[in-house]
Each structure stands twice: as C-alpha cells, then as structure tokens.
Residue, then its C-alpha position, 0 to 999 in steps of 0.5 A: x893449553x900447551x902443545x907439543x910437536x912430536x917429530x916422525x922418525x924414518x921408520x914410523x913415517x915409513x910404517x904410515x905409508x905403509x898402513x895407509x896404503x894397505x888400508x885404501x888399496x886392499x879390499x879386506x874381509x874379517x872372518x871371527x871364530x871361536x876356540x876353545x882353549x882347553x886343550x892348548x893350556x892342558x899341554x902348555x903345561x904338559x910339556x917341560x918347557x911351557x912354550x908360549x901361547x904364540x908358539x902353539x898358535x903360530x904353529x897350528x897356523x903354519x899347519x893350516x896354511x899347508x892345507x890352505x896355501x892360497x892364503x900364504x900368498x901375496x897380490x902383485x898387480x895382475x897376479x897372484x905369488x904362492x909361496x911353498x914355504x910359511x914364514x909368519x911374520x910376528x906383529x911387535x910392539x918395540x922400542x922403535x915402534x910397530x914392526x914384524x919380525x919374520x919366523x921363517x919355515x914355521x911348519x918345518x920347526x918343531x915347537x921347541x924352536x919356534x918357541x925359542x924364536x919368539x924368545x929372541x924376538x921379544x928380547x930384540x924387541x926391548x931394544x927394536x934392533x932388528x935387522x933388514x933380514x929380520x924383518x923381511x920374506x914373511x908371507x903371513x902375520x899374526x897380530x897378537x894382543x892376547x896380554x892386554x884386555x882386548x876380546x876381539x880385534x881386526x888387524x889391517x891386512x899387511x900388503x901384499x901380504x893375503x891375511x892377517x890373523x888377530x888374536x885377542x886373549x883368552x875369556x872364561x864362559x859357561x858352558x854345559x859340561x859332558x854330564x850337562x851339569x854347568x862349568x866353564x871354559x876359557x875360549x878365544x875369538x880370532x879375526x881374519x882378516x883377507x885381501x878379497x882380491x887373492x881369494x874369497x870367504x869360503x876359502x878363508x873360512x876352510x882355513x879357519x875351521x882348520x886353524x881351529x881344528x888344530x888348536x883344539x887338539x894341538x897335540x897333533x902339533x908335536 
C-alpha cells in the first residue's frame, strides 16, 4: 500500500485551529425547521433576474436577525458584543479550500444586490482570491449545501460568532392539499446551530419561526 504525505497550507492549518477551537470551547445547540418552498420558487421565477435560492435565504435571514439581534452577536470572554449591522458571512468551497466570504449590511440591499454579491463570491471562489477584507467583520454564517444530496446537516458554530444556519436542499413530499386531495410540495429542513453561552433556545427558536415566516412568504422581502 502506497501513502501519500500531503502538506498543510497556512490557510488550512489556520482554518483547523480554528474549527477546533469553535468545537471544544463553545457549547452549541441545533434547532431543525421545516420550510415549505413553495412560495420562495414561485418568485425566483417571478422575477427578471431569477436570483439564487441563497440570495432570498440570506435576505429573510438578515431580516429575521433585526427582529432577533441577539443572535447577530459574538462572545468575547466575559461579554457579549451586539452588532446593529447583519453581515452574513457565506460559507465557500474555493480553490484554496474552506472560506467565508462576508456580505456586509444584507438587510439594507435590495435583493438584486445581494444576488449580485453572491455572484462575485462564486466567481472568486473558483479562483479563492479573496482578500482580508473579504473575508473579515461577518457577524452570522450561512452554510449552504443545498446543491449537493444533503437532507439535513449541522455546521459547527463559526466563533465568536452566536449562530451558524445549515441549509440542506430542498425534498418533494406529500402533502394534503386545500381541497384535501394528496399532491406534493417541495420543503427544506434548516439546522441552527448556537453558542448557549450568548443566549438560549427559546430565543433561537423565535428566530426560526421568523426566518421560516419570511421564507414562506418572501414577497415581503422585496
């Protein structure tokens, strides 16, 4: 059997220490949820420019944290920083490996634009050639693997960041329809996932019922 010895780079060593820490140190919960999509496809395709499925998430997130700012927060040792602004940072999968690249003031950009944020994103990720300042001041992360043939996963806290939200893509189930006739529906099941040391279930799942709210009827969003 032949082995091969592959070398660390500076970044993945750093991102290690990092997951390890947020791992050993923080003591997180998970909160799962169940959206119904419906309603988020109906406008993806109602509108000219189709924005992604992220876009509409990060945004109903963003929204949610207003409500809810208790998790837009970080933990710093004997306190607890609150920020007024929601920059979501954007787990990707680069070139140079695992990064989060920060979308800052989601809740003040229209959809367009945080669409076309999340464009630029994807295109640096190909490359990974994202700068310090791209990477740094995000208060809250999405994890989204809703591309691959994930149902349901739990992301590891992002320190010192409060919350991590996991989003896994979307499954066709039966349902009963208005008429009470059977059909289907295409639903997702998001994981949160959140430093107890910064606050507690009840107040994520309040933000869950809001971030599901939104979702379910995005056109509010616009």
């Amino acid at each position: 059997m032949n082995e091969q010895v592959i070398k660390l780079s500076g970044l993945h060593k750093a991102m290690s220490r990092q997951m390890v820490s947020s791992w050993s140190e923080v003591p997180q919960f998970q909160l799962e949820t169940e959206v119904d999509c419906s309603a988020m496809i109906a406008l993806r395709k109602k509108l000219d420019y189709h924005p992604s499925y992220t876009s509409i998430i990060a945004r109903s997130v963003a929204d949610a944290l207003h409500l809810h700012p208790m998790l837009n927060a970080s933990w710093r040792t004997d306190h607890v920083v609150q920020y007024d602004m929601v920059n979501i940072g954007i787990a990707a999968d680069t070139k140079r490996g695992l990064l989060v690249p920060v979308i800052r003031d989601v809740a003040g950009k229209p959809l367009h634009e945080i669409d076309a944020a999340l464009a630029a994103i994807k295109e640096k990720s190909a490359k990974g050639n994202f700068s310090m300042e791209d990477l740094a001041d995000g208060t809250f992360t999405v994890s989204n693997l809703g591309m691959f043939r994930i149902n349901a996963f739990a992301s590891i806290v992002n320190a010192p960041q409060a919350a991590i939200l996991a989003i896994p893509r979307m499954t066709e189930v039966v349902c009963k329809m208005p008429d009470g006739s059977l059909g289907t529906k295409m639903v997702m099941r998001p994981v949160l996932s959140i430093d107890h040391r910064v606050t507690d279930g009840a107040s994520g799942a309040r933000f869950i019922n809001d971030f599901v709210r939104l979702l379910e009827d995005p056109e509010v969003l616009l």
